[in-house]
C-alpha positions as CSV (number, residue, x, y, z in Angstrom):
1,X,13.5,2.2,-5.4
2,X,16.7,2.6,-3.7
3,X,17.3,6.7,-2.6
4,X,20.1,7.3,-5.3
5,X,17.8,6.1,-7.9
6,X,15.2,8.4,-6.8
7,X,17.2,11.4,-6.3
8,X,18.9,10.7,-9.7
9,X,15.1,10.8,-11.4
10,X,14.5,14.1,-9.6
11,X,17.5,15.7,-11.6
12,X,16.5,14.4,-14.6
13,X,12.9,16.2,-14.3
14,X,13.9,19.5,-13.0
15,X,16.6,18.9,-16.1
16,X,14.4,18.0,-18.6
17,X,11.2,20.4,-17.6
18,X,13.8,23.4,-17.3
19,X,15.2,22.5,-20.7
20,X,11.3,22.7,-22.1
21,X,10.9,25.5,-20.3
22,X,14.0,27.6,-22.1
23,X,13.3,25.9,-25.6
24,X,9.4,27.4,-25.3
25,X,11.0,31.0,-24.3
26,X,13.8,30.8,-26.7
27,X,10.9,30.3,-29.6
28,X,9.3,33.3,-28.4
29,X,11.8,35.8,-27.4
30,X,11.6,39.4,-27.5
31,X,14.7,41.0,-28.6
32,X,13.3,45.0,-27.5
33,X,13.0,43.9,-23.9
34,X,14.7,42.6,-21.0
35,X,14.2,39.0,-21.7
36,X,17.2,37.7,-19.8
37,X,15.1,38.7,-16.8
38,X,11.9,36.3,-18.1
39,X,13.9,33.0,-18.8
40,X,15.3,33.9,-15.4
41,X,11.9,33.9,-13.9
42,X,11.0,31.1,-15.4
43,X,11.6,28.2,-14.2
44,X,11.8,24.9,-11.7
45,X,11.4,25.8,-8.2
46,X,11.6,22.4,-6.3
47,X,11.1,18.7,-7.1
48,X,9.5,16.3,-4.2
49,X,9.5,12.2,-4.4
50,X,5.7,11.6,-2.9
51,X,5.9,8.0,-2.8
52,X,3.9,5.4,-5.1
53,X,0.1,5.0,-6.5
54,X,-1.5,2.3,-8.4
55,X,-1.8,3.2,-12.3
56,X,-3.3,1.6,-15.1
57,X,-0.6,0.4,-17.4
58,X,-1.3,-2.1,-20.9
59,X,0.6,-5.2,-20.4
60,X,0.9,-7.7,-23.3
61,X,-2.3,-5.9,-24.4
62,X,-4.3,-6.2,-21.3
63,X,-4.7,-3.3,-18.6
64,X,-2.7,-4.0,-15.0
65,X,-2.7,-1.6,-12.3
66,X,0.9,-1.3,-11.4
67,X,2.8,0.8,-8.7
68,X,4.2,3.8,-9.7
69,X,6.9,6.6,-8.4
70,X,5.3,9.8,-7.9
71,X,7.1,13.4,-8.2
72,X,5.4,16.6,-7.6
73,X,7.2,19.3,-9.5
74,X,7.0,22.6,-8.8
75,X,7.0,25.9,-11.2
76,X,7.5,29.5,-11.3
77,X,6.2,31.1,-14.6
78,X,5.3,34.7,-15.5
79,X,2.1,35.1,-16.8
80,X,0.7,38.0,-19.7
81,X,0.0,40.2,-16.6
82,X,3.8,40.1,-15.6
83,X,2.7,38.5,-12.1
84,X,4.9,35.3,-11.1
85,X,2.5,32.2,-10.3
86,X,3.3,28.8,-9.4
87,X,1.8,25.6,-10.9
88,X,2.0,22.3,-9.3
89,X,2.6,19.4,-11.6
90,X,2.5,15.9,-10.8
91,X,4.7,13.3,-13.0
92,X,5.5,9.2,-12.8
93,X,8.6,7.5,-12.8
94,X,8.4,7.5,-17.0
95,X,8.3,11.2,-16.9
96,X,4.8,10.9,-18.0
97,X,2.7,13.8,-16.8
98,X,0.0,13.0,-15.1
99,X,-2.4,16.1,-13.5
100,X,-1.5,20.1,-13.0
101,X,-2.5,22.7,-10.6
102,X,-2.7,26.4,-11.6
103,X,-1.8,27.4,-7.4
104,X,-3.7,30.9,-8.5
105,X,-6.8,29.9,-10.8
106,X,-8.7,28.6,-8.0
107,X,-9.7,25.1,-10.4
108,X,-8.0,22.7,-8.1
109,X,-6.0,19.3,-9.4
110,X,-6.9,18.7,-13.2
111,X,-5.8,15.4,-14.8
112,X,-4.1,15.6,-18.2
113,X,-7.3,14.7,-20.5
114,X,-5.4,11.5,-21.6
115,X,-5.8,10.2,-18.4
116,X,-9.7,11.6,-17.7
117,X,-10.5,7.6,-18.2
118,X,-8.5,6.3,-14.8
119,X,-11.0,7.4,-12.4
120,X,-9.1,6.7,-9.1
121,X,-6.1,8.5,-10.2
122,X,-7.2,12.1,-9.3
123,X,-8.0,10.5,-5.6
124,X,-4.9,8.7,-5.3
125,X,-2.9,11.8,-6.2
126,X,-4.6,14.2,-4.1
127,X,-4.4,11.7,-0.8
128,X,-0.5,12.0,-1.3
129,X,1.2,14.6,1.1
130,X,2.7,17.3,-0.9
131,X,5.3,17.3,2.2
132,X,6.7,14.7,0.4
133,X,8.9,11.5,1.3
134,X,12.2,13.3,-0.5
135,X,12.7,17.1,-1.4
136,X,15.4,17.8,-4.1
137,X,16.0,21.5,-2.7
138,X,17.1,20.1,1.1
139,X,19.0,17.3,-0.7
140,X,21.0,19.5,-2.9
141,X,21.5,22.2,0.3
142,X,22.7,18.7,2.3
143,X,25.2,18.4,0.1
144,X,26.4,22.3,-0.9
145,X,26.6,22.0,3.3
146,X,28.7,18.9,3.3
147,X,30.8,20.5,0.1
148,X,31.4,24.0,1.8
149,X,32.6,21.9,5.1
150,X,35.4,20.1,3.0
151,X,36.6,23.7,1.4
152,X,36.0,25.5,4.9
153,X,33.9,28.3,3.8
154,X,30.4,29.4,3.8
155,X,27.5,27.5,2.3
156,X,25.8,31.0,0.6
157,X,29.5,31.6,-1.2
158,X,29.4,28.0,-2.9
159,X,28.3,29.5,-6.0
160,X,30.5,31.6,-6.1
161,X,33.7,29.4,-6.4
162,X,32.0,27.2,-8.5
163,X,32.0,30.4,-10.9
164,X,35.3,30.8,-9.9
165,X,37.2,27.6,-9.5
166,X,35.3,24.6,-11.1
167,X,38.4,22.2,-10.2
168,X,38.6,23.2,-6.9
169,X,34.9,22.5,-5.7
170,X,35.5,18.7,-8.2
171,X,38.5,18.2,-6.0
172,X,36.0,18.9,-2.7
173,X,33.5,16.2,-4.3
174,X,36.0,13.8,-5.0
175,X,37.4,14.3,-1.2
176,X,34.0,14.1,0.4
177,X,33.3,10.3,-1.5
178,X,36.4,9.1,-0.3
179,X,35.5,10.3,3.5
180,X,32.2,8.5,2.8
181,X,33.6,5.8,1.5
182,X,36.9,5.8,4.0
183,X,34.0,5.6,6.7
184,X,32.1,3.0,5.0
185,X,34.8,0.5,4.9
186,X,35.7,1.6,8.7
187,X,32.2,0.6,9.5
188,X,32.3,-2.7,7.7
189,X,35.5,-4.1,9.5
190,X,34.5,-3.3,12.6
191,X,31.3,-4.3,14.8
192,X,28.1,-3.3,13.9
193,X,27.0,-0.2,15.4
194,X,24.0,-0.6,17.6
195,X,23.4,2.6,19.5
196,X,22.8,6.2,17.6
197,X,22.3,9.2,19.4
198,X,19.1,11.4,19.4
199,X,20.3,14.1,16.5
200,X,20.6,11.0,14.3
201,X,17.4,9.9,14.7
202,X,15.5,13.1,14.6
203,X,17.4,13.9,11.3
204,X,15.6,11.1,9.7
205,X,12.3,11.7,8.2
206,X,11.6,8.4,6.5
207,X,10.0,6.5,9.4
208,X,7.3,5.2,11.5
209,X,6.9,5.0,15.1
210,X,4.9,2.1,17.1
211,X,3.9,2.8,20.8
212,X,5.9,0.2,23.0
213,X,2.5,-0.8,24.7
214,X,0.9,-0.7,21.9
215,X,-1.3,-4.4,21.0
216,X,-0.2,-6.3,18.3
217,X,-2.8,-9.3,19.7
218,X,-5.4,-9.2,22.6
219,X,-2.8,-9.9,25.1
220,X,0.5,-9.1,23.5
221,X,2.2,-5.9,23.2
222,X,5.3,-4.8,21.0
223,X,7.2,-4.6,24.3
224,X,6.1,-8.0,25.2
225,X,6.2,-9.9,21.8
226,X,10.2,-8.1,20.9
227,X,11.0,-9.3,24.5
228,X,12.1,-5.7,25.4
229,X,10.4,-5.1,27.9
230,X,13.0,-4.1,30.5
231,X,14.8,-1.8,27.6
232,X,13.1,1.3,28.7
233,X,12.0,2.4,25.3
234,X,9.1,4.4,24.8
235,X,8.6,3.6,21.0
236,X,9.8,1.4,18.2
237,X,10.9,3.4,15.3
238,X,10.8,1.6,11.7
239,X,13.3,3.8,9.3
240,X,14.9,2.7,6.2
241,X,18.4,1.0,6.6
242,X,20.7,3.3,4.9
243,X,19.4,6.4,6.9
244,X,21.8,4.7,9.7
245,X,25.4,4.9,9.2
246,X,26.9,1.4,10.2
247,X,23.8,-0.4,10.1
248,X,24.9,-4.1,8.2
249,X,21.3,-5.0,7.4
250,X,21.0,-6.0,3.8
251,X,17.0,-5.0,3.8
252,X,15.8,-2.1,3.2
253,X,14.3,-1.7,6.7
254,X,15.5,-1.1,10.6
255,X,13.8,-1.6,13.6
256,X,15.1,0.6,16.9
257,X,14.0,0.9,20.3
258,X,13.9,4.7,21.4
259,X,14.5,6.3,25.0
260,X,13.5,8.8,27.1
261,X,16.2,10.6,26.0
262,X,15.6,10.4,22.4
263,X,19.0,7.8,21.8
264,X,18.1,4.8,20.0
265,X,19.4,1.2,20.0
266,X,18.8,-1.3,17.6
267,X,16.3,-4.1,18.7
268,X,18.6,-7.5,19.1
269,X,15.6,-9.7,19.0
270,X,14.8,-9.5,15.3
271,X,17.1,-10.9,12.8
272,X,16.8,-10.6,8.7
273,X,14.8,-13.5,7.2
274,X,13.9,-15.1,3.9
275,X,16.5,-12.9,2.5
276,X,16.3,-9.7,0.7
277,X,13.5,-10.4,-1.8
278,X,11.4,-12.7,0.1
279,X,8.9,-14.8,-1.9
280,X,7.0,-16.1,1.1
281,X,2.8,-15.8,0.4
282,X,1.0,-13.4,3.3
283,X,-2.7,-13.4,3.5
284,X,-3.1,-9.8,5.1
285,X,-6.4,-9.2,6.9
286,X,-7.5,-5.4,7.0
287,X,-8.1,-3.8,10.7
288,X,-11.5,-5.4,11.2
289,X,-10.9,-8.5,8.6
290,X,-14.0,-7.6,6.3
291,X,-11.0,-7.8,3.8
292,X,-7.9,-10.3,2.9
293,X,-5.4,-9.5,0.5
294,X,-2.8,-11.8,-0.8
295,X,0.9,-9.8,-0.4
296,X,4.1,-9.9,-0.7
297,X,6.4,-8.3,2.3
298,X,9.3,-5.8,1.6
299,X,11.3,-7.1,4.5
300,X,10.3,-9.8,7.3
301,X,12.2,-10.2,10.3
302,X,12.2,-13.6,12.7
303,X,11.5,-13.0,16.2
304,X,14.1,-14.9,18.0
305,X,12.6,-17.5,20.3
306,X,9.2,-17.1,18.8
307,X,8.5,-20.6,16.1
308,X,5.3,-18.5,14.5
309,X,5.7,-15.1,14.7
310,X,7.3,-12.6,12.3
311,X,7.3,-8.5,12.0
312,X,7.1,-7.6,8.4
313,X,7.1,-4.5,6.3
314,X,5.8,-3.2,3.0
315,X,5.2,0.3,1.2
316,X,2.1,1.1,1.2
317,X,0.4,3.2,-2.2
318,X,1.1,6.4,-0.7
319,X,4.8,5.7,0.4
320,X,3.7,4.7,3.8
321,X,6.1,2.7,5.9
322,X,3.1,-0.3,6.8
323,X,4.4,-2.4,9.7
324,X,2.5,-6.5,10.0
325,X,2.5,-9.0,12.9
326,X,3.1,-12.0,11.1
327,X,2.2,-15.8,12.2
328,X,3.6,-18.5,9.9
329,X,3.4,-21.7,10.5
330,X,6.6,-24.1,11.4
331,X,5.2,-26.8,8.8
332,X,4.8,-24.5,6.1
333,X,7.2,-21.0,5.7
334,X,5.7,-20.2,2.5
335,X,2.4,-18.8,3.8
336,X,1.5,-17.0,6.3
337,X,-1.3,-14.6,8.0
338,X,-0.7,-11.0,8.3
339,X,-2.9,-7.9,10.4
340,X,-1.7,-4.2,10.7
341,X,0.1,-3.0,13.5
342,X,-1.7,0.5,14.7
343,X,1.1,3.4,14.5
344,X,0.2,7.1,13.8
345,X,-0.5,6.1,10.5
346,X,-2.6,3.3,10.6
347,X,-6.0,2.3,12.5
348,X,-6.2,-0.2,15.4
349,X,-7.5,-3.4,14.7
350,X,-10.2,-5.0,16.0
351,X,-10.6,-7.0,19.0
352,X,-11.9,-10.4,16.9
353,X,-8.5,-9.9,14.3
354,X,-6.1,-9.4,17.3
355,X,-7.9,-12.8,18.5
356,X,-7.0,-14.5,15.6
357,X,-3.2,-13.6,16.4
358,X,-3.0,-15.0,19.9
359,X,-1.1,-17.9,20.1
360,X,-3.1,-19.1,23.0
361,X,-6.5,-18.5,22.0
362,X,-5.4,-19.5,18.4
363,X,-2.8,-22.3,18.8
364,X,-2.1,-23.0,14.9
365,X,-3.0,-20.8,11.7
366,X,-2.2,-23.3,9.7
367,X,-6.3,-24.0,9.9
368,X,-7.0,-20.8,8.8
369,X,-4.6,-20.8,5.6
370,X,-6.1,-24.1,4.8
371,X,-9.6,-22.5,4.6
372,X,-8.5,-19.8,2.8
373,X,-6.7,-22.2,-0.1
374,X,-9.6,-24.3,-0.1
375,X,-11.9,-21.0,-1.0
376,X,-9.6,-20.5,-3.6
377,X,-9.5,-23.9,-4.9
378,X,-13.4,-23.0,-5.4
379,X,-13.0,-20.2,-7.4
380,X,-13.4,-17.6,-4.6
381,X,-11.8,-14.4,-5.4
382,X,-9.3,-13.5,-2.2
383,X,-10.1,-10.2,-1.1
384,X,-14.1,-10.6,-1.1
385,X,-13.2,-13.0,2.1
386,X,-14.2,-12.3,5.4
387,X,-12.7,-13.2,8.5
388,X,-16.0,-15.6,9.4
389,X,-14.9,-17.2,6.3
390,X,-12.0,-19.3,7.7
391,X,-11.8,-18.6,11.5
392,X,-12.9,-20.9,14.2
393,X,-16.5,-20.4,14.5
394,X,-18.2,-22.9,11.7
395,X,-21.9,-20.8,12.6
396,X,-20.9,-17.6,11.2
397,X,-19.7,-18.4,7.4
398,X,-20.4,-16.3,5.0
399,X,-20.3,-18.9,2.9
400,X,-19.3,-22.7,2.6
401,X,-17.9,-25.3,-0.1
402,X,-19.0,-28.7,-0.6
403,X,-17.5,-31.3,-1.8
404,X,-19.1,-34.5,-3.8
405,X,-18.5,-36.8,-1.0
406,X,-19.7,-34.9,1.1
407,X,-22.8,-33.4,-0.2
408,X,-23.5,-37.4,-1.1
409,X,-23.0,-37.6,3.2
410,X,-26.2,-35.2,3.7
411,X,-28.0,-36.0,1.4
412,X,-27.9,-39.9,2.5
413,X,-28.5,-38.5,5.9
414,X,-31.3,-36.5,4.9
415,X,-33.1,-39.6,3.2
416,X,-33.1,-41.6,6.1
417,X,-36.2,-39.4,7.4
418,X,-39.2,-41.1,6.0
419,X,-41.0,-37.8,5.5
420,X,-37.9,-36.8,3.2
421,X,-37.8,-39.9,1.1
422,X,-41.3,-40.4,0.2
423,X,-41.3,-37.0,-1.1
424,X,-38.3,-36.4,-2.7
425,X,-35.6,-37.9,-5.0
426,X,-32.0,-38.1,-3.9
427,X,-31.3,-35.5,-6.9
428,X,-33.7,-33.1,-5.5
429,X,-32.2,-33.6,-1.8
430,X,-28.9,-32.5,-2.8
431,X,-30.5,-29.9,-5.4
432,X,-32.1,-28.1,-2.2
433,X,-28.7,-28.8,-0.1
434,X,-26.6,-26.6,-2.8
435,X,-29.6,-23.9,-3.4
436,X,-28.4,-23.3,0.4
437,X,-24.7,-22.5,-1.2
438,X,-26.3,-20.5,-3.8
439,X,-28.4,-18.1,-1.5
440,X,-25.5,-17.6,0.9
441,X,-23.0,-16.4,-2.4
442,X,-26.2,-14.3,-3.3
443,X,-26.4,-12.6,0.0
444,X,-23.0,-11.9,0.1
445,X,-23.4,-9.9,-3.3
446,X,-26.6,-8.4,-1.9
447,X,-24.9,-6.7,1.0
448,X,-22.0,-5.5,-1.5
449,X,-24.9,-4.2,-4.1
450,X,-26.1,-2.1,-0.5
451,X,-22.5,-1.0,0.1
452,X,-22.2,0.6,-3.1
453,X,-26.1,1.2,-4.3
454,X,-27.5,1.9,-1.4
455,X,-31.5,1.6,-2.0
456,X,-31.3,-0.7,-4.6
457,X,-32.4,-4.3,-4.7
458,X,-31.3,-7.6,-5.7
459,X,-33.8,-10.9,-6.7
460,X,-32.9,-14.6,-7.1
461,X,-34.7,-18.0,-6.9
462,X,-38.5,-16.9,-6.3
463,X,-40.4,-14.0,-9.2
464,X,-43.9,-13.1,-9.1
465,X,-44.8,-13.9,-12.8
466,X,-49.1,-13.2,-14.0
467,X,-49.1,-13.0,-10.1
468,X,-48.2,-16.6,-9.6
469,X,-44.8,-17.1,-7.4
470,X,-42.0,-18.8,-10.1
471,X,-39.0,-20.6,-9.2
472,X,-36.2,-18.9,-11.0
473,X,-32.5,-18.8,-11.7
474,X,-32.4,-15.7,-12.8
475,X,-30.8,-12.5,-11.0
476,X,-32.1,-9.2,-11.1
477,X,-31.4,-6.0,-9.6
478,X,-33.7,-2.9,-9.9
479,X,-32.8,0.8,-9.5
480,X,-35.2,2.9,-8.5
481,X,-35.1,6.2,-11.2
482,X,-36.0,8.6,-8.1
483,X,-32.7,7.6,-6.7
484,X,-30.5,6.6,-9.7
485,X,-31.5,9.0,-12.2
486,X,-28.5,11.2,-11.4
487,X,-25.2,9.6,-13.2
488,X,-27.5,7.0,-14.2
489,X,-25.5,5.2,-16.4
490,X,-22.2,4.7,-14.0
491,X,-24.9,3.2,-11.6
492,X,-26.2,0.8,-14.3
493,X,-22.4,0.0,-14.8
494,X,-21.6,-0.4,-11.1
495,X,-25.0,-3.1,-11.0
496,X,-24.0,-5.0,-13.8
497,X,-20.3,-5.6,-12.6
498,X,-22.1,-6.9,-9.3
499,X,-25.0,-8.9,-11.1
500,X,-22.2,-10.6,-13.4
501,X,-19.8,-11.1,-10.5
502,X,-22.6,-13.2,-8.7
503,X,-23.4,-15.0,-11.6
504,X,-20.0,-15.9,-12.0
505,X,-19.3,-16.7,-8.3
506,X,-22.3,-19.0,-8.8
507,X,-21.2,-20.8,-11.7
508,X,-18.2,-21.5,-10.6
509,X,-19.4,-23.4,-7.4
510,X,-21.9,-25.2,-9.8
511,X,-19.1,-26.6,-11.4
C-alpha cells in the first residue's frame, strides 16, 4: 500500500474512533459538572502504521490467511477514579478491531473474543514494533512545519491562524502542492538525480541496510556481485522509492551505496526488471534451507553483466524490508531460486545454501528448479522441502520419486540375481523397491511428529500383534499421558494433522 493510502486510513481511524468516542460521552453527559473538560480528555492520542500480518479471512466460503495492514491506535480515557490511562488498541486495514491493551491493568494484549479462535494472531501482533513503520503525530507535525514555512511564522501559532484565518492557511496548502508539484515536474525534465546528501538519508526511516562485505554466496560479496567495489561505500541501503526526491524508478524500492560521510549515491548496476508487478515464480530457501517457499517478489532488479543473478525485494509479515539474491536461469525467466541476504534484520545463511548460489560451484539452477517441479508433480507439498531434496548430492534425499519406467529398470535389474528370482515375483520386487519410498515419506513425518511432540512416537509397516511381529499398513502414533496429559486434546489435534498428512503424502505417491 502506497504511503498516501496509508496515511489516508490513519485519518479515517483517529476520525472514526474520536467520533465514537464523543457519541459515547455525549450519551452520558453530566450537565452539573465540568464536562467540556471530560470530552476534552478523552480522546485519540496518536495512530502508528505497524506493517502487515497474516489473518484468517473466509473466501468464497473457505478460510485463507491473507496479509493485512496493521494500525496501533492509541487512547487517552478518564477512568471512574478521575485518573487519565491510556489503552493500546490494535485495528486492520477494515477498521476491524482486533486485540486491546489496558497500559495500567497489568493483563497484557487481550484479543477481542471474536477472534480467541486465530491462535497465531496474538503472536503476530505482539512481534510487531509498536515504534511503528508510520506515525500519524510526526506526519501531521511534517506538514504544520512545511505549512508554517510557506506563511513564515512559527509552527506552535499554526492553530492559531487556523482559528483565525481558515483561507489564509488553504491558500498556504494550495501554495505548498504547487511547490511540490513545480519541483516534481522540474525533476522529471531534467536528469535523474543520483547523489543525496547525508540529512536526506538519515531523515528516512523506512529502510534496510546490508554490510558491503557482507556474503550473499560463499565467495561473493554485495561489493563484489553489485561490481562496486572501488565505490567506497560502507553499506547498501534499501529504502522505498518515493522517500527520494527525483528518484524515476517506477518500483516501489531503491537501492544506494552509502559513504563514509553518510552521502549516498544510487547503485548504477541494477536496473528495474519484469516491470512493476512482476509475475516471475521464486522458490525462496530459508537461512539454512530446512524450508522452501514459493513467492512472489515486490521488486526485482537485473544485475547488469550478470545472465543469472537478480536482487529482489518483498515485505515481509511484520513490514520488514526482506532483501533476496536471486539466480534465474537464462532458458527460463519465469522461475527462479531465492536465499536471504543477512542485514540487521535478518539471519546469515548457511554455508551449504550460500553454496548453492555460487555460480562456480553451482554452474546452472535450472537442475534444482527441475527437482523441485518434479516433487511437485508428485504431490509434494513445497515448503516441507529440504534443500537435500533437490541439490547436487543424490545420497542425502530426504526422499525420492519413481517413475514406472523406471521402477520397471530396478526391478529387472534386481531379478537378474538368481537368489532374487527364485524367491520372489517381479510384483513383490517392485512392492519392496517402493516400501523404500514409503519409509523415507514416513521418516520425514517422524522427525516433524519430534519437532512438534517431542517424546512421542510414530509406527508403520511392522506391529507386534498376540506377540507375533505383523506386517502392516497402518500408522500409529502414541502419546504418552505422563507427558501429554496437559492440553491434551490440542496434542491429539496436533498428531492427527501429522498422522493424516503422512497418510496422505503416502497415497499420493501410491498413485
Amino acid at each position: 500500500m502506497e504511503k498516501e493510502k496509508i496515511l489516508d486510513k490513519m485519518r479515517e481511524l483517529r476520525d472514526v474512533r474520536d467520533l465514537q468516542i464523543l457519541s459515547k460521552e455525549l450519551e452520558n453527559i453530566n450537565l452539573d459538572v465540568d464536562y467540556k473538560k471530560d470530552l476534552a480528555e478523552n480522546k485519540v492520542l496518536d495512530v502508528k502504521y505497524l506493517g502487515q500480518i497474516e489473518q484468517n479471512v473466509e473466501v468464497d466460503g473457505k478460510e485463507e490467511k491473507v496479509l493485512k495492514d496493521i494500525y496501533l491506535l492509541i487512547e487517552q480515557q478518564k477512568d471512574k477514579d478521575g485518573n487519565l490511562i491510556q489503552i493500546e488498541k490494535y485495528y486492520n486495514e477494515d477498521l476491524e478491531f482486533l486485540a486491546g491493551n489496558n497500559l495500567t491493568d497489568g493483563y497484557g494484549l487481550m484479543l477481542d473474543p471474536k477472534h480467541m479462535d486465530q491462535r497465531d494472531l496474538l503472536e503476530q501482533l505482539q512481534n510487531l514494533d509498536k515504534e511503528g513503520l508510520l506515525d500519524l503525530n510526526e506526519m501531521d507535525q511534517e506538514r504544520l512545519e512545511q505549512i508554517a514555512n510557506v506563511l513564515g511564522i512559527e509552527k506552535d501559532n499554526i492553530k492559531k491562524v487556523a482559528s483565525m484565518n481558515k483561507n489564509q492557511l488553504e491558500e498556504a496548502e494550495e501554495q505548498l502542492e504547487n511547490e511540490e508539484n513545480l519541483d516534481s515536474k522540474k525533476i522529471d525534465e531534467g536528469k535523474e538525480r543520483k547523489e543525496f546528501s547525508k540529512n536526506e538519508i538519515e531523515k528516512i526511516s523506512t529502510k534496510n541496510e546490508i554490510k558491503i562485505n557482507q556474503k550473499v554466496t560463499d565467495k561473493d560479496t554485495m561489493a563484489s556481485v553489485l561490481g562496486v567495489q572501488d565505490k567506497g561505500y560502507q553499506k547498501i541501503a534499501i529504502i522505498y522509492s518515493d522517500k527520494l526526491k527525483g528518484n524515476s524508478n517506477t518500483t516501489r524500492f531503491s537501492f544506494v551505496g552509502i559513504k563514509e560521510d553518510g552521502s549516498a549515491e544510487k547503485i548504477e548496476s541494477l536496473e528495474q526488471g519484469y516491470g512493476n508487478t512482476p509475475s516471475k515464480t521464486i522458490y525462496g530457501l530459508n537461512r539454512d534451507g530446512s524450508q522452501l517457499e514459493e513467492q512472489k517478489a515486490s521488486s526485482i532488479f537485473k544485475i547488469k553483466g550478470k545472465k543469472e543473478a537478480q536482487l529482489a525485494v518483498e515485505i515481509g509479515a511484520m513490514g520488514t524490508i526482506e532483501p533476496k539474491f536471486v539466480r534465474t536461469p537464462a532458458q527460463d525467466n519465469q522461475k527462479a531460486i531465492s536465499v536471504p541476504i543477512e542485514t540487521s534484520q535478518i539471519k546469515p545463511t548457511t554455508r551449504e545454501v550460500r553454496e548453492l548460489m555460487n555460480e562456480r560451484r553451482n554452474v546452472r539452477v535450472s537442475e534444482e528448479i527441475e527437482k523441485i517441479e518434479n516433487h511437485k508433480e508428485h504431490g509434494c507439498d513445497v515448503e516441507n522441502l529440504k534443500l537435500q531434496d533437490y541439490d547436487d548430492n543424490l545420497n542425502n534425499n530426504t526422499h525420492t520419486h519413481l517413475e514406472d519406467e523406471e521402477l520397471e529398470k530396478y526391478a529387472n535389474e534386481a531379478l537378474n540375481d538368481e537368489d532374487i528370482e527364485n524367491v520372489f515375483t517381479k510384483r513383490e520386487v517392485k512392492e519392496m523397491i517402493e516400501d523404500n519410498e514409503v519409509y523415507s515419506i514416513v521418516w520425514d513425518f517422524m522427525m516433524r511428529l519430534e519437532e512438534q511432540l517431542p517424546r512421542a512416537f510414530m509406527y508403520y509397516g511392522v506391529m507386534d500383534e498376540n506377540k507375533f511381529e505383523q506386517q502392516s499398513s497402518e500408522i500409529g502414533i502414541f502419546l504418552p499421558f505422563r507427558h501429554f496429559e496437559h492440553q491434551l486434546e490440542k496434542n491429539i489435534e496436533q498428531a492427527n494433522g501429522i498422522g493424516l498428512g503422512c497418510r496422505e503424502r503416502i497415497l499420493t505417491m501410491i498413485k
